[in-house]
C-alpha positions as CSV (number, residue, x, y, z in Angstrom):
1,X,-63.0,-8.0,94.9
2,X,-66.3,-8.0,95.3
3,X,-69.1,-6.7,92.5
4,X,-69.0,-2.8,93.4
5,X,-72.1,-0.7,91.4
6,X,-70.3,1.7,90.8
7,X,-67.0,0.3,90.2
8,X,-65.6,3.4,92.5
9,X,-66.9,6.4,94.8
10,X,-63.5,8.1,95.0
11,X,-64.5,10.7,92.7
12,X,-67.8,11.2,93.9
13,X,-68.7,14.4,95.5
14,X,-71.6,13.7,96.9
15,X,-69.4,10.6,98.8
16,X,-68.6,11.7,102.1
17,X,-65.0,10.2,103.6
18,X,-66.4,7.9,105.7
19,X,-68.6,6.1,103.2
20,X,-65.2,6.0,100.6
21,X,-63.5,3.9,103.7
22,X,-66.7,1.7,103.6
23,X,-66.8,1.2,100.2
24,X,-63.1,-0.1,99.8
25,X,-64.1,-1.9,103.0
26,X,-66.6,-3.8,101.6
27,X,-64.6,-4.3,98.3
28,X,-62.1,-6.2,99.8
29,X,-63.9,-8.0,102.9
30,X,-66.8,-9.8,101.1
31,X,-65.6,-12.6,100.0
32,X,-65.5,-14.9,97.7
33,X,-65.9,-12.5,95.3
34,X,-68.1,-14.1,93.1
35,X,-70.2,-14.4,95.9
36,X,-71.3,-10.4,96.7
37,X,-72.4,-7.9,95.2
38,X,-73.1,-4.2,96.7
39,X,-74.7,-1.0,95.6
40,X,-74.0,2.7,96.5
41,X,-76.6,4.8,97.0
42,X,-79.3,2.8,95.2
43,X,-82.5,4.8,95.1
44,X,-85.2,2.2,96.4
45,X,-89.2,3.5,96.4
46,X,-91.0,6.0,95.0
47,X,-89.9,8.6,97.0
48,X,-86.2,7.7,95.9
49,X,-84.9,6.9,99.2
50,X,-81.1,5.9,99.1
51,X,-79.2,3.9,101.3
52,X,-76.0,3.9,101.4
53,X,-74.6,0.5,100.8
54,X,-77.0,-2.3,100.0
55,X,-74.7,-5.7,100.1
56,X,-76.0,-8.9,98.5
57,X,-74.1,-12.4,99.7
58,X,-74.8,-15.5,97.9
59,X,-75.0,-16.9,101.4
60,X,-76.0,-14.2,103.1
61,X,-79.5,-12.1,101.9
62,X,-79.9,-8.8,101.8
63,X,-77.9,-6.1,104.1
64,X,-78.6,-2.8,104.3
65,X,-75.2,0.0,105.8
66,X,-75.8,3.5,107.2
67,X,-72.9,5.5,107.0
68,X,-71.9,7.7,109.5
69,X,-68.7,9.7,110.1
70,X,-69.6,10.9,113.4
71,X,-67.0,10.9,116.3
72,X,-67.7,10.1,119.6
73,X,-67.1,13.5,120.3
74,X,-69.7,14.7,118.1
75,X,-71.9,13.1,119.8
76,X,-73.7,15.7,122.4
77,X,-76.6,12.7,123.7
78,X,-79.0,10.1,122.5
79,X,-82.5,8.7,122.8
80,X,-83.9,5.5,121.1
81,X,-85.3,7.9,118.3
82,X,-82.7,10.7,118.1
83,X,-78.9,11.6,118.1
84,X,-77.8,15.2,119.1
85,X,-74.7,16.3,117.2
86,X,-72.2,19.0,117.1
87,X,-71.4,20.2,113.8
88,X,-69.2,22.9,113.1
89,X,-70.2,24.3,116.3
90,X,-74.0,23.5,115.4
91,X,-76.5,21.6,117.5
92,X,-78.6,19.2,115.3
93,X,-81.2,16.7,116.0
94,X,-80.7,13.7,113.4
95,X,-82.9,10.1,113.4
96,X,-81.4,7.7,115.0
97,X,-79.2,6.0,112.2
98,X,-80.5,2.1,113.8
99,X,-84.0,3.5,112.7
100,X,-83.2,5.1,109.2
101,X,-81.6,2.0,108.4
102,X,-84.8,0.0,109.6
103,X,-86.7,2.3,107.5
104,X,-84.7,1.8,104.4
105,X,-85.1,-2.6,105.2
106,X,-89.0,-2.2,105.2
107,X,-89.5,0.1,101.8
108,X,-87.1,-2.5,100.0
109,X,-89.1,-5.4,102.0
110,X,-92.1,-4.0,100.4
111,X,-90.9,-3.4,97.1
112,X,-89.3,-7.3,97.1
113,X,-92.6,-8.7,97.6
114,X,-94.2,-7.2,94.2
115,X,-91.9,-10.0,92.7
116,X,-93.1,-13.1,92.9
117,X,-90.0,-15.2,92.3
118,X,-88.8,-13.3,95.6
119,X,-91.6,-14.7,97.6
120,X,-91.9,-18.2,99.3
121,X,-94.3,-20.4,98.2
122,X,-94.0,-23.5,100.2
123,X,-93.5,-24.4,103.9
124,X,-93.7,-22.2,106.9
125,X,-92.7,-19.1,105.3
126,X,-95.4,-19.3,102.4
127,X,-96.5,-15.8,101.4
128,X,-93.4,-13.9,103.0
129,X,-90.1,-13.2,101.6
130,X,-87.7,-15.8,100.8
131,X,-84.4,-13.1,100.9
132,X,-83.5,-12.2,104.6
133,X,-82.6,-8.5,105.1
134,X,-80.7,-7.3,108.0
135,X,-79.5,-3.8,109.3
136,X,-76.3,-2.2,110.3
137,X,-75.1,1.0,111.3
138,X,-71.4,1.8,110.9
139,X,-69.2,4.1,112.7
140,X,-65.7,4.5,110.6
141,X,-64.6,7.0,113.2
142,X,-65.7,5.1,116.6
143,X,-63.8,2.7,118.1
144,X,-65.0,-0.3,120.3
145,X,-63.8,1.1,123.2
146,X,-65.5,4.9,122.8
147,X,-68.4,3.1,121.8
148,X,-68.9,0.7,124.9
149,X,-67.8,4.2,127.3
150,X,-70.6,5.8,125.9
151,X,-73.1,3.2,126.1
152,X,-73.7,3.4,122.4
153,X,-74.3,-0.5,122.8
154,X,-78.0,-0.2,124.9
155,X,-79.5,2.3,121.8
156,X,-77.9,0.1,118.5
157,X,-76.7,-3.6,119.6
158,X,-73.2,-4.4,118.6
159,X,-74.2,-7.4,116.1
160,X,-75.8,-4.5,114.4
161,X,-72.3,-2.2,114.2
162,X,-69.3,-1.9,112.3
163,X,-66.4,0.4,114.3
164,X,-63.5,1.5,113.3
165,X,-61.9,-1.0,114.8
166,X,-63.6,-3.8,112.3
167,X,-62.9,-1.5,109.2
168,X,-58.7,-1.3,110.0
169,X,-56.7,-2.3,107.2
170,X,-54.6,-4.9,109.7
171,X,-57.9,-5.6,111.6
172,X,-58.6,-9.5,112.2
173,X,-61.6,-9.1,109.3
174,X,-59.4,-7.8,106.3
175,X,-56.5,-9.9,107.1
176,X,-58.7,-13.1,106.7
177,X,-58.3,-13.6,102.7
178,X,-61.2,-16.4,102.8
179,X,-63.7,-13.7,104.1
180,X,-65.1,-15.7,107.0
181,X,-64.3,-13.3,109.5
182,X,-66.5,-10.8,107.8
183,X,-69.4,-13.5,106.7
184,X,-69.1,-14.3,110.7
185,X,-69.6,-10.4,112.0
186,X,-72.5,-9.5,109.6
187,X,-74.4,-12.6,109.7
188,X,-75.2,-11.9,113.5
189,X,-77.5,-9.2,112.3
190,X,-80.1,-11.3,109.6
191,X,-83.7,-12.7,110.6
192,X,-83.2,-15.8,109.1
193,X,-81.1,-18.4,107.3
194,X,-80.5,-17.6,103.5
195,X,-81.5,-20.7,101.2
196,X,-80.2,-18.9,98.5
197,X,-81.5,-17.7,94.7
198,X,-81.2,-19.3,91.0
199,X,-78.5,-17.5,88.7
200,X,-81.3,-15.4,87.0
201,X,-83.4,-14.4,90.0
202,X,-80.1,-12.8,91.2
203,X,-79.9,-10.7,87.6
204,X,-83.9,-9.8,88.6
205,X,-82.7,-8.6,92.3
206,X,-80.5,-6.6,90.2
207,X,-82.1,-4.9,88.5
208,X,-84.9,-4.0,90.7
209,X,-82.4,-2.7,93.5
210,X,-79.7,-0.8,90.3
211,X,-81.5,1.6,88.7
212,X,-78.8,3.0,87.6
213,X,-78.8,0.2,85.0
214,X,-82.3,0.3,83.6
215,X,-83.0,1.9,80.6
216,X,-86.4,2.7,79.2
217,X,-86.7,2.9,75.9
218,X,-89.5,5.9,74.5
219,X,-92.9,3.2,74.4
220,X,-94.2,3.3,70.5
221,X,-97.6,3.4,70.1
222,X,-99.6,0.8,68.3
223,X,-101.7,-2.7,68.8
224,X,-99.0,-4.6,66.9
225,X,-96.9,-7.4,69.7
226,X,-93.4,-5.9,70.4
227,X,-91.0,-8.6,68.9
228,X,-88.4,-7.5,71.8
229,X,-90.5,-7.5,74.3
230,X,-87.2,-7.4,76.6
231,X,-84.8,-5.3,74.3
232,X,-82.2,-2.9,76.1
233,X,-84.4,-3.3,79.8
234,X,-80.9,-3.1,81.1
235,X,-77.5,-2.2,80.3
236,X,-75.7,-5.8,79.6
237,X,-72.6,-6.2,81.5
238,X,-70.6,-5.0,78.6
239,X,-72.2,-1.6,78.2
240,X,-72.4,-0.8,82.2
241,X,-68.8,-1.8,82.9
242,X,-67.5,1.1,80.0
243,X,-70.5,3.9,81.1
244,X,-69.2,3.3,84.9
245,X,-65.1,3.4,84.0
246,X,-65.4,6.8,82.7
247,X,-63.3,8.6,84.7
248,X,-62.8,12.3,84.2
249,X,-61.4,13.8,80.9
250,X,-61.6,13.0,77.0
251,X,-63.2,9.2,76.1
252,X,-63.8,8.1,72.6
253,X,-66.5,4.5,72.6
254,X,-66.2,2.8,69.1
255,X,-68.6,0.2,68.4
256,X,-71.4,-1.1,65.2
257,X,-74.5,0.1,64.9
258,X,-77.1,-1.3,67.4
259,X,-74.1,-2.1,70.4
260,X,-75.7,0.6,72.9
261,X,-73.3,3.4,72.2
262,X,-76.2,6.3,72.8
263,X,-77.4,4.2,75.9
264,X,-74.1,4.0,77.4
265,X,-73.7,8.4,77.4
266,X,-77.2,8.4,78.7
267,X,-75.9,6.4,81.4
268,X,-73.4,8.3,81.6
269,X,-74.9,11.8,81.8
270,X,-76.9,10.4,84.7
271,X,-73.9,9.4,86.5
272,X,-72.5,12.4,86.4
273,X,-75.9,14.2,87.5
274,X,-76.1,12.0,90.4
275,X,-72.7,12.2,91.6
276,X,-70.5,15.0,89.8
277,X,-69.9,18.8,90.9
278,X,-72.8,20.7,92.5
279,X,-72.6,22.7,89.3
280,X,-72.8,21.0,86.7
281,X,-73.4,22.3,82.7
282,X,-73.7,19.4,80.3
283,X,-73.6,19.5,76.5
284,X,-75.4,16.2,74.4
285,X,-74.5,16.6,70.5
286,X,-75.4,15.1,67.6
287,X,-75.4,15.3,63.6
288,X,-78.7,13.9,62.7
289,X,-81.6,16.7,63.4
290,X,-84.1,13.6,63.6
291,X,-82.2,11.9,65.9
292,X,-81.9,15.3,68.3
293,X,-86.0,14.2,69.6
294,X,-84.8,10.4,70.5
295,X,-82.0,11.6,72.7
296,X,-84.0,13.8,74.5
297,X,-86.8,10.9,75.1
298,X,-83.6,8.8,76.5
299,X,-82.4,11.3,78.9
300,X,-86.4,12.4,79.8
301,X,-86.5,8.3,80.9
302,X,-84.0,8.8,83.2
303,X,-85.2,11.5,84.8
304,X,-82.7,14.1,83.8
305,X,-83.9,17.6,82.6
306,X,-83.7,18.9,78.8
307,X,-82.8,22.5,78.8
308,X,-81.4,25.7,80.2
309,X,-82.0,23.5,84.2
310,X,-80.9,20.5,82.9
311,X,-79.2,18.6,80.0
312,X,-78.4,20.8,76.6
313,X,-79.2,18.5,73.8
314,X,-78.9,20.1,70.7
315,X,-77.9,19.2,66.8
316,X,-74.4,20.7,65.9
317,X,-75.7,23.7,63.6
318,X,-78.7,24.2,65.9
319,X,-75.5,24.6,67.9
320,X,-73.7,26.9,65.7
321,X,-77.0,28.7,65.1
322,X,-77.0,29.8,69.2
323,X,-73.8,30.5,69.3
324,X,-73.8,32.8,65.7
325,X,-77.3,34.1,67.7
326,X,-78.4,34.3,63.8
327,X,-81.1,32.0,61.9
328,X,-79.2,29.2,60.2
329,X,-80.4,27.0,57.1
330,X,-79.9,23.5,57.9
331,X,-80.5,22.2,54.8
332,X,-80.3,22.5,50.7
333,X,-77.3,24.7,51.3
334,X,-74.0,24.8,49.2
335,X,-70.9,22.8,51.3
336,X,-69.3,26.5,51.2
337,X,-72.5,27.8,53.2
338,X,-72.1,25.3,56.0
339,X,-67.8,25.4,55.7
340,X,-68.6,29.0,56.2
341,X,-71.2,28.9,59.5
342,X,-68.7,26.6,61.2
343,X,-65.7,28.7,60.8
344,X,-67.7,31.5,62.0
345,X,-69.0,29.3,65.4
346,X,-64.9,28.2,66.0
347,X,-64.1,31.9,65.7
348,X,-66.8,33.0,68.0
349,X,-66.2,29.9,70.9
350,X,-62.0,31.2,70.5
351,X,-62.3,34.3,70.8
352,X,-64.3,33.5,74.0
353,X,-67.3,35.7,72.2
354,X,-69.8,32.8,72.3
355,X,-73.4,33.3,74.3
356,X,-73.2,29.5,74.7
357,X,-71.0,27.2,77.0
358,X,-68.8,26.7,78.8
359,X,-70.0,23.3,79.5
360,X,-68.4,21.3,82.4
361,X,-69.0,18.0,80.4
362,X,-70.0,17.3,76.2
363,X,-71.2,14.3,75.2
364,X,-70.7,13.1,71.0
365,X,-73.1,11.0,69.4
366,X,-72.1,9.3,66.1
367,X,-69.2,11.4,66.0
368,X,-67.8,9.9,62.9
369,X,-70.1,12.9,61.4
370,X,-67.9,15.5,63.0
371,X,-65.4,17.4,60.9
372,X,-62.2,18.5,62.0
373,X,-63.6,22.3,62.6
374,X,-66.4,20.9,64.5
375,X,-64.4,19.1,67.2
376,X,-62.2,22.3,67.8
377,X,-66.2,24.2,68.1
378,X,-66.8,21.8,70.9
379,X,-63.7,21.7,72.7
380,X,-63.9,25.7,72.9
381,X,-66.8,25.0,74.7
382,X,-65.3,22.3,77.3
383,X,-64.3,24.1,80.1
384,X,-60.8,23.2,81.2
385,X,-59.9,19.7,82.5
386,X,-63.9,19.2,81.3
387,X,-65.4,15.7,80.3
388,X,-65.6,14.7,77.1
389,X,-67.1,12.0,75.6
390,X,-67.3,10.6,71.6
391,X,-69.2,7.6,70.1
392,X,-68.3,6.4,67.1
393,X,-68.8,3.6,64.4
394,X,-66.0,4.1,61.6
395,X,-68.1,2.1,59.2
396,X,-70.9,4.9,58.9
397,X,-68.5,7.9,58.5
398,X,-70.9,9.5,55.5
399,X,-68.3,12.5,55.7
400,X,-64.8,11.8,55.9
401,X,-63.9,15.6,56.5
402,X,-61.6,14.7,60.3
403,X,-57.9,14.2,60.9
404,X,-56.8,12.2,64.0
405,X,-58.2,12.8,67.3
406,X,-55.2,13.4,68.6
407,X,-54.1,16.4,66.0
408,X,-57.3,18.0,67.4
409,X,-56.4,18.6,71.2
410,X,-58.6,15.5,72.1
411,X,-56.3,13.3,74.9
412,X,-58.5,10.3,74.4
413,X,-54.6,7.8,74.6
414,X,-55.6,4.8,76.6
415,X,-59.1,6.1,76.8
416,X,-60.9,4.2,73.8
417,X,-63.0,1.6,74.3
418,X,-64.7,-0.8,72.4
419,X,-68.6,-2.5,72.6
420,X,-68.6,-5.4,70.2
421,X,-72.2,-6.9,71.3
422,X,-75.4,-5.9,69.1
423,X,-78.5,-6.0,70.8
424,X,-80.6,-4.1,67.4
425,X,-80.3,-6.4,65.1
426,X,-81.1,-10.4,64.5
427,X,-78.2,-12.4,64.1
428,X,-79.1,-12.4,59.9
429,X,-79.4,-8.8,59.7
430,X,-76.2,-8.6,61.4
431,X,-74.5,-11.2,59.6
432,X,-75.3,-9.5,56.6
433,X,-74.5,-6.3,57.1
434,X,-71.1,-7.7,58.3
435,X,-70.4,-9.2,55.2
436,X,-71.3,-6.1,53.1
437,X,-68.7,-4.1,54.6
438,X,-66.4,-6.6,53.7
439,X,-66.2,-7.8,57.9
440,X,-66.2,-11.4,59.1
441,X,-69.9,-11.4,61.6
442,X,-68.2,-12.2,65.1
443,X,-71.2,-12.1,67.5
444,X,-70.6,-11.9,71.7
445,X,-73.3,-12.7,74.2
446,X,-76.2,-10.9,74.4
447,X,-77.7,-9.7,77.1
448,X,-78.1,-11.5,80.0
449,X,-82.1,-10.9,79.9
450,X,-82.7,-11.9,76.6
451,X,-83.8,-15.8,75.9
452,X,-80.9,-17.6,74.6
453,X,-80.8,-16.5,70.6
454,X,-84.5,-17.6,69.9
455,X,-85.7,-14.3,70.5
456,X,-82.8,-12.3,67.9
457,X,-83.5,-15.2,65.4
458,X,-85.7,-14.0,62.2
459,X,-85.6,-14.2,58.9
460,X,-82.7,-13.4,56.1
461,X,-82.8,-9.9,54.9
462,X,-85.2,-10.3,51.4
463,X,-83.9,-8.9,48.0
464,X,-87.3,-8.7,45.7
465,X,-87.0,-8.1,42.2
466,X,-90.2,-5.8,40.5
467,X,-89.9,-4.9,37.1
468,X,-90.0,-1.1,37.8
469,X,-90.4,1.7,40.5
470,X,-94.7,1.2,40.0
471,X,-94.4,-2.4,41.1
472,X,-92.2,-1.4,43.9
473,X,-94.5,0.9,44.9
474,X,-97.6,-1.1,45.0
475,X,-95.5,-4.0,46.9
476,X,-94.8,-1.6,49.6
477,X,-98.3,-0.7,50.0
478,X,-99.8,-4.7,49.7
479,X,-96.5,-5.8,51.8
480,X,-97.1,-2.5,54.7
481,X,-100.7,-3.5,54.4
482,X,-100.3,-7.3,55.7
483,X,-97.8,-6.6,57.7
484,X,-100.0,-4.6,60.0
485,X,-102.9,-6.8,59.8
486,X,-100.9,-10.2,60.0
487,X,-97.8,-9.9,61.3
488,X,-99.0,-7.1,64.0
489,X,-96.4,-4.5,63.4
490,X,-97.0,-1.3,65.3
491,X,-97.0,1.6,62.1
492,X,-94.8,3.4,64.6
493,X,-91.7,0.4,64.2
494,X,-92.1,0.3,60.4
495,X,-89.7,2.5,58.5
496,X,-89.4,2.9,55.0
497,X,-85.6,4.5,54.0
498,X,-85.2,5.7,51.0
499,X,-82.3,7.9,49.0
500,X,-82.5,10.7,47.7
501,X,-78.9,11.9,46.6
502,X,-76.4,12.3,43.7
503,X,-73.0,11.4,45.2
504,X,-69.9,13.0,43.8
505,X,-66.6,12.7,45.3
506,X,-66.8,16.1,47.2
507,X,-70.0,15.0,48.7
508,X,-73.7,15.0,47.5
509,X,-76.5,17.0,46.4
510,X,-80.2,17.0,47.1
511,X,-82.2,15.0,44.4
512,X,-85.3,12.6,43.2
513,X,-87.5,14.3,45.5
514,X,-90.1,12.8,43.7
515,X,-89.6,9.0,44.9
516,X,-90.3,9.4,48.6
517,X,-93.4,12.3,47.3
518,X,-95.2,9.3,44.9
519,X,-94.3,6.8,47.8
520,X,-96.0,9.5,50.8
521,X,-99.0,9.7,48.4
522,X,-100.0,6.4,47.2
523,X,-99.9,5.6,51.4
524,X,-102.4,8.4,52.1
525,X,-104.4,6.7,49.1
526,X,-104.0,3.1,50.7
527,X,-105.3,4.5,53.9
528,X,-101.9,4.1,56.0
529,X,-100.8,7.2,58.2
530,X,-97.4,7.7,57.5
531,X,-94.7,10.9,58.2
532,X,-92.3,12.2,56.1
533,X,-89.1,13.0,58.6
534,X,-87.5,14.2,55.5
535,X,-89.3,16.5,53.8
536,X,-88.4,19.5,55.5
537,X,-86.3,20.6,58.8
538,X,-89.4,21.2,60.6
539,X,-90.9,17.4,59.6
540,X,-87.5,16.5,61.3
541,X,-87.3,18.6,64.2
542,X,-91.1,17.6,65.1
543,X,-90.4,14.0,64.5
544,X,-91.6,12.1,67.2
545,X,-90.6,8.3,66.7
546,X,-93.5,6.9,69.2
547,X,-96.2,8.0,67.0
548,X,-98.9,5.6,65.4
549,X,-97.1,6.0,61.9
550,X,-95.3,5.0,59.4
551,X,-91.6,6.5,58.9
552,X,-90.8,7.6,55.7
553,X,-87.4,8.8,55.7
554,X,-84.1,9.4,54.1
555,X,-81.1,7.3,54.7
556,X,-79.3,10.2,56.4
557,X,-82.1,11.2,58.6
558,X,-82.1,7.9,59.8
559,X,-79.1,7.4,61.6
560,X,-79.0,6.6,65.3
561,X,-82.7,5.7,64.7
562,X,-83.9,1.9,64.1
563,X,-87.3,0.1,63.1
564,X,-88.5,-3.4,63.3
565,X,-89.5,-3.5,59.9
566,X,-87.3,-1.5,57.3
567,X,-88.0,-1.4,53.3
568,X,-85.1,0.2,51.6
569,X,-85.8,1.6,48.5
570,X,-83.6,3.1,45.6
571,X,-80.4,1.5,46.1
572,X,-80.4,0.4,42.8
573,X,-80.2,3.9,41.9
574,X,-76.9,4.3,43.6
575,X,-74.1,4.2,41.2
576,X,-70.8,4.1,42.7
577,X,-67.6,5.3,41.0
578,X,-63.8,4.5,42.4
579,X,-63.8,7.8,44.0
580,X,-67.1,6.9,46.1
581,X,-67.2,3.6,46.1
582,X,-66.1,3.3,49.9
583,X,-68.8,6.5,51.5
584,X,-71.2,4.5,49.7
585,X,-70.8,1.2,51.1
586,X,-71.0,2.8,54.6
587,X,-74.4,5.1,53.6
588,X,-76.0,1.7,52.3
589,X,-74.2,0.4,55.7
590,X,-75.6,3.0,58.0
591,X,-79.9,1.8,55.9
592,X,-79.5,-1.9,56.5
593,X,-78.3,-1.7,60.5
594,X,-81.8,0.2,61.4
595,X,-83.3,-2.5,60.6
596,X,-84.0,-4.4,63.9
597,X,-86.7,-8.1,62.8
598,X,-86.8,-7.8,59.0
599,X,-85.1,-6.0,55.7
600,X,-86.3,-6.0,52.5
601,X,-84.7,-4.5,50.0
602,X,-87.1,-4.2,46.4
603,X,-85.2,-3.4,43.3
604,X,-86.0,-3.1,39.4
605,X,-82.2,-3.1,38.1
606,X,-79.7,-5.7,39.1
607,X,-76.6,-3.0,39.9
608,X,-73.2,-3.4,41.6
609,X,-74.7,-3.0,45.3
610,X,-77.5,-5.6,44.5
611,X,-75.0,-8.1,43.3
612,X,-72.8,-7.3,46.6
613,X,-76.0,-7.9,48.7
614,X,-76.8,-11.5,47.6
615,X,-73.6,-12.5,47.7
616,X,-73.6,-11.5,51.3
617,X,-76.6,-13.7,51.9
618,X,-76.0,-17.3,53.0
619,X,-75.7,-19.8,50.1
């Protein structure tokens, strides 16, 4: 069938029953398959105007469908600029649908020639558009013989009309498997002959018409080049294939760091925006307070609204605080304290108590940080036969505190799927981190945007020895320093990760403050603006990651976050035992994958995890 965008309308409220006929219409009749693809409802101008089908044919151009599910008997009378309907007894005036659809051919006409690789540059047509685009109006409740009675055919010309008749499923056009018929009926209605467009000019036509595809990352500030100048402008196939098959119900999406799990519920929330219930009450949660401004940025870029109007996007004991309606330490706590607030939020959300919720849909983010009585607090808040969606990586589970998904009321059988392609990271740092966790690298295609592997090509990750934490520290500054003046890093994409834990098998405590303090201080010294996310809840919850500094942040904080330049310091502090061996490997995991161009890691004592790292680099 052909390429649909979305994959299916039939859940769709918005969709009325005559477009749903069109769409599997469409889906069946345009063939070769390879040869179309079609849109629903792409928003095309600044004033967001939305056809309702936009077909592309290989062979064809451009062709742009206006639904309507009129009868003839609707149909009161007619002038060349207006239709009077009967609507539930109503008489309304409504734009002739010949010249809505004409309107809807000249904004994307306009929009197409801002490309250049979309205009002619040779022969007679130099300076015009080199894509045809054509106009029909279609009728799935009119037959050919109402619409010649009523002398439909002297206000919209037949070539530009699809009946009823044309539509049947044992009609002349669906029964011909080869999809002539239907190449033959809607050809009638283009301006010119197609020559046709190069593979990647298609992907640009693509994107420009699909929205719903584009993602916009928050813009760091800074003179320094971006080195991904092209990074995530689109969802690659991969990532917008799982965020459209998300039908309703529970979802979980695994996949490593940097695959496009956050992008794909982003995409996701703005699906069901768009096209779910009139009401709709939707829940985006995450583990990592630092991360909680990023998300927002994401869903801000897509135009959906943070807040009581719009999207909830809170961090889950920001969560528990609103439903406990109580003030809530979020850090420097004992385990019991925290144990303690989420037993209270679960009680709350069962008895039904809670101020917060019920949400018709919640979206996870790295929900491998979720504990058992966590994921029963959200599902309390899930309204019945709501939409639930978790993303996960295994490999940076810092917590290890949940039991199967299934033992905790989430139906998620048959509905886990997997993204295995990294867009973050170059193929080293990938390769590298793979081998740390003990994984053999296996590396898909990229994006289709991105130039073949040159541009995720960069140097191995750099182990540097110093002969104590001084030398370290007076690298980083020299290093940070050329970096910025040479190498044109924006301060905003460099991040320096450091820990600041004692690890036990029960978990970890709060410790050596005093590295990231001396390492904040000698940076003010050296004249480089830097932020501490870490150094209290408010640094976190204020953290914005497009501004003109330098991150200094903890391990933790930095999850679901990512820099082009990453120094980790003070893993040679980290000293595993048998019992956390395992959570360590995924904490030093969870450091390396934010790093995007280059790692370096400097250390002053050869340990177990520096040994691990250099073997894990290429001999």
């Amino acid at each position: 069938m052909a390429r649909m965008h979305p994959e299916d309308i039939d859940g769709f409220e918005k969709a009325t029953e005559g477009e749903k006929r069109v769409f599997r219409f469409l889906r069946e009749a345009a063939r070769p398959d390879k040869d179309y693809i079609c849109w629903y409802e792409a928003p095309i101008g600044s004033t967001g105007k939305e056809p309702d089908f936009i077909l592309f044919g290989k062979n064809l151009g451009l062709l742009v469908l206006e639904v309507k599910d009129w009868t003839s008997h609707q149909i009161l009378s007619y002038t060349p600029t207006d239709f009077k309907i009967r609507i539930e007894e109503k008489k309304e005036t409504k734009k002739n649908p010949d010249k809505q659809a004409k309107g809807y051919v000249h904004t994307l006409m306009e929009i197409l020639r801002e490309v250049p690789a979309f205009v002619s540059d040779t022969g007679f047509h130099k300076g015009e558009l080199k894509i045809p685009i054509g106009r029909m109006v279609v009728f799935p409740n009119i037959k050919k013989e109402e619409y010649a009675d009523r002398g439909l055919k002297w206000i919209i010309p037949p070539e530009r009309v699809l009946l009823r008749d044309d539509l049947a499923v044992d009609g002349e056009i669906l029964r011909d498997t080869t999809g002539g018929k239907f190449y033959k009926r809607v050809s009638g209605c283009m301006p010119f002959r197609f020559e046709g467009l190069k593979a990647k000019e298609i992907g640009k036509l693509s994107d420009v018409i699909w929205h719903e595809a584009q993602i916009k990352l928050p813009l760091r500030r800074g003179a320094g080049r971006n080195r991904f100048q092209r990074e995530v402008q689109a969802l690659d196939e991969a990532q917008a294939r799982v965020a459209r098959r998300l039908k309703a119900g529970h979802w979980i999406i695994k996949g490593p760091p940097g695959c496009g799990k956050s992008l794909v519920l982003v995409h996701r929330c703005c699906q069901l925006q768009k096209y779910g219930a009139k009401e709709k009450k939707i829940l985006f949660v995450c583990f990592n307070i630092a991360l909680v401004s990023y998300i927002k940025r994401l869903l801000q870029e897509k135009g959906l609204g943070i807040g009581d109007e719009g999207i909830h996007v809170h961090h889950f004991y920001d969560l528990c605080s609103r439903i406990l309606q109580e003030r809530i330490h979020y850090e420097n706590e004992e385990n019991a304290y925290y144990d303690l607030v989420v037993q209270e939020s679960l009680a709350r959300v069962t008895k039904g108590d809670s101020p917060v919720g019920p949400f018709d849909a919640i979206f996870v983010d790295e929900g491998q940080d979720f504990g058992k009585e966590m994921v029963k607090t959200l599902l309390g808040l899930l309204r019945p036969k709501g939409d639930l969606v978790i993303a996960l990586d295994s490999y940076q589970d810092l917590y290890s505190t949940r039991g199967s998904w299934k033992s905790l009321g989430i139906s998620a059988a048959g509905r886990t799927r997997r993204l295995n392609n990294v867009y973050r990271n170059t193929v080293e740092i990938f390769e590298f981190t793979q081998r740390f966790i003990g994984e053999e690298p296996r590396r898909g295609r990229q994006l289709a945007l991105l130039p073949e592997d040159h541009a995720l090509r960069g140097d191995l990750p750099e182990l540097r020895q110093f002969a104590d934490y001084d030398a370290i520290e007076d690298f980083l500054m020299t290093d940070i320093e050329a970096s910025i003046a040479k190498e044109a890093y924006k301060k905003s994409e460099i991040g320096i990760i450091y820990d600041d834990k004692v690890y036990t098998a029960d978990g970890f405590a709060y410790d050596n403050r005093a590295l990231p303090m001396r390492i904040r201080d000698k940076m003010e010294a050296s004249g480089i603006p830097a932020y501490w996310v870490s150094q209290d809840v408010r640094a976190k919850e204020m953290y914005d990651i497009t501004t003109d500094r330098v991150s200094l942040i903890s391990i933790h904080s930095s999850k679901g976050l990512d820099f082009d330049l990453v120094y980790l310091v003070g893993i040679d502090r980290i000293r595993p035992t048998p019992q956390t061996r395992q959570k360590l490997v995924n904490l030093i995991y969870v450091a390396m994958t934010r790093a995007k161009y280059r790692l370096v890691i400097p250390y002053a004592k050869e340990t177990e995890f520096i040994k691990r790292m250099k073997d894990c680099l290429p001999k």
